[in-house]
C-alpha positions as CSV (number, residue, x, y, z in Angstrom):
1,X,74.4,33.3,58.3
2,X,75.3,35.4,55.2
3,X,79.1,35.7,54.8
4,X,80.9,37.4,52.1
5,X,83.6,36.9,50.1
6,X,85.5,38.2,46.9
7,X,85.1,36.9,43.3
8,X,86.4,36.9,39.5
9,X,84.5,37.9,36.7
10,X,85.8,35.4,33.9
11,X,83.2,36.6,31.0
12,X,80.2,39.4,30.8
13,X,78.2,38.5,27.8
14,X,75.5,40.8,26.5
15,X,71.6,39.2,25.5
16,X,71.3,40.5,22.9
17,X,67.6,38.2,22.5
18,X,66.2,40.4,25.7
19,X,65.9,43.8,24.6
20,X,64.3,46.5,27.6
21,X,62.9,49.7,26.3
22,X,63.4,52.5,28.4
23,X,61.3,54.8,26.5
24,X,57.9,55.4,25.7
25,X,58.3,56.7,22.0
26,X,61.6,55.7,20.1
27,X,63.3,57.0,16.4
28,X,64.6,53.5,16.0
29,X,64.5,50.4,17.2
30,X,67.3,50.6,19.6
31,X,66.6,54.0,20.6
32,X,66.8,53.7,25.0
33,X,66.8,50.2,24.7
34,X,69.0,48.4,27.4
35,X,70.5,44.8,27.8
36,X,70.8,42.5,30.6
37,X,74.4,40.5,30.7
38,X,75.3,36.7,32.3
39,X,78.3,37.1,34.0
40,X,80.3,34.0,34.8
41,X,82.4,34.7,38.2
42,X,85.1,32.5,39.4
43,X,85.6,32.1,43.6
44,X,86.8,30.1,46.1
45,X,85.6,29.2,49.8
46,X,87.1,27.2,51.9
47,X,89.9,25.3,49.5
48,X,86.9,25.0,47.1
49,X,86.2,26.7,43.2
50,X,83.6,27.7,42.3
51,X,82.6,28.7,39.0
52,X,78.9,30.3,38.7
53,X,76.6,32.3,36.3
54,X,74.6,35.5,37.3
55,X,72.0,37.5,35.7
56,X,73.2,41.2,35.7
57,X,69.9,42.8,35.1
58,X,69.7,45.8,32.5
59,X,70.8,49.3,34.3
60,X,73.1,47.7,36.7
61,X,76.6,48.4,36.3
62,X,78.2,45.2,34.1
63,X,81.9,44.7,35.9
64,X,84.3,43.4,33.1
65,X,86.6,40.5,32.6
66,X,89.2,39.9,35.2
67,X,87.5,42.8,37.4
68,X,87.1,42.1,40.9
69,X,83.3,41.7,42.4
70,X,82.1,41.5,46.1
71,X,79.6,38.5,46.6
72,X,77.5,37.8,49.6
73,X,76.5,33.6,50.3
74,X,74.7,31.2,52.2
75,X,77.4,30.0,55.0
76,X,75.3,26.5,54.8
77,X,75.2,26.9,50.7
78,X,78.4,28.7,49.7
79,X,77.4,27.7,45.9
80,X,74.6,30.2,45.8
81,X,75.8,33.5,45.5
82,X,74.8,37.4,45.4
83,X,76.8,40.2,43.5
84,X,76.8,42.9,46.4
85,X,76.9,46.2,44.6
């Protein structure tokens, strides 16, 4: 049963090593490229901490440190965790 619960975002780090163009024909090598980010969120179920990583793919909003994110989990695996946007 999926249950939901509040998190922490302690660190968003850009990879900078993954680059997604967004356009066909560019002026540079940047030009419309986007950046995925690894976000390291801090919650708690039950009495327990958690501290997890999460791919924040390229185009999705990137929440910064000490923001506030909704997660959805796994009542029988409350260590595996969804960012619910």
């Amino acid at each position: 049963m999926q249950k939901r619960t509040v998190g922490t975002i302690v660190s968003a780090k850009k990879q900078w090593w993954l680059k997604i163009n967004t356009k066909a024909f560019r002026n540079g090598p940047l030009d419309g490229a986007t950046f995925p980010y690894i976000a390291k969120i801090k919650y708690t179920i039950d009495g327990t901490e958690y501290v997890k990583h999460k791919w924040i793919g390229a185009g999705c909003p990137v929440p910064v440190e000490g923001e506030t994110v909704q997660l959805a989990y796994d009542e029988d695996k409350p260590g595996s965790i969804k960012i619910v946007y």
